[in-house]
N, C-alpha and C positions, 0 to 999 in steps of 0.2 A: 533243179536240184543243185545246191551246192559242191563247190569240192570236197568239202569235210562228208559234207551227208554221201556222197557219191563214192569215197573210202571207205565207210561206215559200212554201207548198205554189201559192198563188195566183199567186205572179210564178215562182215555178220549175216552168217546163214538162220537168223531167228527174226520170230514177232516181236514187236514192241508195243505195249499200253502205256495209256495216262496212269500212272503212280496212286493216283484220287482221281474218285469220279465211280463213272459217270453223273452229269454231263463233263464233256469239255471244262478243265478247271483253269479259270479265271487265270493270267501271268501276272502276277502284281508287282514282280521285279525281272527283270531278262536278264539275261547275260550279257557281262560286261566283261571281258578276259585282262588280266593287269601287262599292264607293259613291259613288268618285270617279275620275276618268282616272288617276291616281298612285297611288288607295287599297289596300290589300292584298285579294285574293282572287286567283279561279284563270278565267283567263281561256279555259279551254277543258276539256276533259276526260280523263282518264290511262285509254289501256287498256291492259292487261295484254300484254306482248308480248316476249318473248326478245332476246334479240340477232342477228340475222341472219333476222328476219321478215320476209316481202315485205310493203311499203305500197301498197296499191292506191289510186287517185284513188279518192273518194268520188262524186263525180260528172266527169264529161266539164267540159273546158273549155283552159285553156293555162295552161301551166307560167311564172309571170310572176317567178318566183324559185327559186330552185339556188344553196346557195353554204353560208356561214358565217356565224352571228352570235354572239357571245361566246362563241368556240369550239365552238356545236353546230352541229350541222348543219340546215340547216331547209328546205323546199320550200315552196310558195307554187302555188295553181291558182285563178284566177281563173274563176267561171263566167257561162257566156253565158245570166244571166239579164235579166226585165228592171227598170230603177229603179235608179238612180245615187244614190248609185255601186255599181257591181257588188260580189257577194257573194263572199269568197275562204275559201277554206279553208287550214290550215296544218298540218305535220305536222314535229313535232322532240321526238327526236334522231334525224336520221337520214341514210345515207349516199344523195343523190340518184342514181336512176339516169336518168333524164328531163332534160335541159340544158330551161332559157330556151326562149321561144320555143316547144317541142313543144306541138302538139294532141295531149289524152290523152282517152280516153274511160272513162268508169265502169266500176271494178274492174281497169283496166291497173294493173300493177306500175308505181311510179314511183319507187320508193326499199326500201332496206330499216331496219330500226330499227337504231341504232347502240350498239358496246357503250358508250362513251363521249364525254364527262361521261355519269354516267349523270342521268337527268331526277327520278328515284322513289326509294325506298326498293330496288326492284325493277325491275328493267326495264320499261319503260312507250314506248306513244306517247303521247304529248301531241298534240289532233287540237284547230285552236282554225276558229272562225268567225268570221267580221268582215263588216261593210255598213259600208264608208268607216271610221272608227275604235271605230265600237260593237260591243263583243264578245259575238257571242250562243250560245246553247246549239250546238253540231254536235248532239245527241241528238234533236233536232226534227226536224233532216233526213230520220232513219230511219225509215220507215214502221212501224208499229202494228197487230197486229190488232186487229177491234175489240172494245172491253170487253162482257163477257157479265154479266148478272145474272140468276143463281141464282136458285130458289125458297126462300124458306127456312120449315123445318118447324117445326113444337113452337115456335114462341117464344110465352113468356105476353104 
């Protein structure tokens, strides 16, 4: 485990799910974190997702955004962790089905993927993480089996 996922896992007393899915959804862009607050990279991760996909919360907490921003649509769940400022999660492009205000709980439908802007090459969600305005991996959230090491034979 990582040092971010090892902080994570510490102050966040909750489950996490895949956003979409099941199966396992496809990563078709990872996380790139910018070297600067303006800098170019990718401030959350793209997974593979049609258009008219259910978005499930990834974890329990309240829906602190629903709406519009440069034309996509975008969701917003603020979770009831602890360390301020709280930890959000974000999911766009998509059409919110959960208004403001709702308490959601991990794996509730709360939107579905939209077909347009489209976000990807392909149809994609965009699932991003944030602690006040530092953008961190969502892939940390997801629990891990743990790594196994093999025997290995024959080697000279």
């Amino acid at each position: 485990m990582n040092t971010t996922a090892l902080l994570l896992a510490l102050a966040l007393p909750v489950a996490f799910v895949w956003p979409v899915g099941p199966p396992r959804p496809e990563v078709v862009r990872p996380w790139s974190p910018p070297a600067s607050p303006y800098g170019p990279g990718h401030r959350g991760v793209d997974l593979a997702a049609p258009p008219g996909t259910p978005v499930r919360a990834a974890a329990a907490g309240v829906v602190t955004f629903a709406g519009r921003v440069a034309g996509r649509g975008v969701l917003t769940i603020t979770l009831p962790t602890t360390g301020d400022p709280p930890l959000r999660t974000t999911y766009t492009p998509v059409e919110p089905v959960a208004e403001r205000g709702t308490e959601v709980a991990a794996g509730e439908v709360v939107a579905s993927v939209s077909a347009t802007p489209p976000h990807c090459k392909e149809s994609c969600l965009h699932w991003g993480l944030l602690r006040g305005d530092v953008y961190l991996n969502p892939l940390t959230l997801i629990a891990r089996p743990p790594s196994r090491l093999l025997p290995v034979f024959d080697v000279p």
